[in-house]
N, C-alpha and C positions, 0 to 999 in steps of 0.2 A: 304484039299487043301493046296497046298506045295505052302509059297512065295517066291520069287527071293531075291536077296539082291543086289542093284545097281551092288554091282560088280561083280557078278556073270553073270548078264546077260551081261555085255562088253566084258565079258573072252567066253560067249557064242557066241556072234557078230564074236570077233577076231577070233575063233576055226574056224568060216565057212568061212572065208576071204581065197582065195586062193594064195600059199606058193609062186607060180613061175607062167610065162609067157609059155604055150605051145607052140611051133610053129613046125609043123608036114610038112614033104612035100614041103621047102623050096628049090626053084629054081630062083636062081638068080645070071646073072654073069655068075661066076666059081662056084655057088653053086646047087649042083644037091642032090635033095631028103634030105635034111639034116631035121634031126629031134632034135631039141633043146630044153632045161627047162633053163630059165632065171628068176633067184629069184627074189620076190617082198621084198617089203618093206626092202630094202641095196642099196649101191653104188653097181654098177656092173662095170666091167674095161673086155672090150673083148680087150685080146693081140693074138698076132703070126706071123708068117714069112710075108714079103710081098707077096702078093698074094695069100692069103690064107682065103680073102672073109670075112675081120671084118667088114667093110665101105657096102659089100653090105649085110651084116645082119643086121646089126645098122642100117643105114640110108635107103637102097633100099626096106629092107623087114619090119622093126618095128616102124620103123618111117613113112612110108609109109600108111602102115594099120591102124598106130594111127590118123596120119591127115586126112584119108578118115571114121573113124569113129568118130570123131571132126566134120565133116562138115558134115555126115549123121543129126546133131542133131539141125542142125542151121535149120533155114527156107528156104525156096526155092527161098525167095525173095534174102536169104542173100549165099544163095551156086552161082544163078546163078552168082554173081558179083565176085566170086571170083573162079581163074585156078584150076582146077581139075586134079590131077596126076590120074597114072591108078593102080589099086591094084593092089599088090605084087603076084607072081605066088607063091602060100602054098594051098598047102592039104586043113590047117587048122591053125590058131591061135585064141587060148583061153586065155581069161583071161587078155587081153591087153588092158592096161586103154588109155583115149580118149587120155588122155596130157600126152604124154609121154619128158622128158628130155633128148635131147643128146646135148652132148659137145664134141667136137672133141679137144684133145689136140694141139696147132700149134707147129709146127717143134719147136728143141730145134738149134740154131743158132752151127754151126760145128766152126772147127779152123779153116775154108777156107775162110770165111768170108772178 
């Protein structure tokens, strides 16, 4: 019978931990069918042109899904007190944790000022 050594079994734990965020089948906005992988465990920075659907993949579709899977976990006494948004139109997302962090950078102030 073969023993573990503490850290073999954490490098075991970490191996199974999944790399990225799937999100399959994403419609929302100007976003039609978009199929994304969003790495775990890093800062992630989604940039591109305006109009090109960061705000509603960030905020409309992963943030969305994560606060409706947040409040799947509370109790019913404690969901009904609190507004309920409507999940995100996807296929599918896997692997997206309850508390998710977004920060929205604020405008950087122009010479027009």
């Amino acid at each position: 019978m073969a023993r573990s050594t503490p850290g073999s079994a954490a490098a075991d734990r970490l191996a199974r931990l999944p790399s990225a965020i799937e999100a399959r089948g994403v419609r929302h906005n100007n976003l039609r069918d978009l199929d994304v992988d969003i790495p775990l465990w890093c800062v992630v920075a989604i940039a591109g042109v305006s109009g090109s659907g960061k705000s509603s993949l960030a905020t409309g579709t992963l943030y969305a899904e994560g606060m409706q899977r947040f409040l799947e976990a509370l109790s019913t006494y404690s969901r009904r007190r609190l507004s309920q948004a409507q999940r995100p139109d996807a296929d599918r997302i896997d692997h997206l944790p309850a508390a998710l962090a977004l920060r929205q950078r604020p405008p950087i102030p122009g010479a027009r000022r």
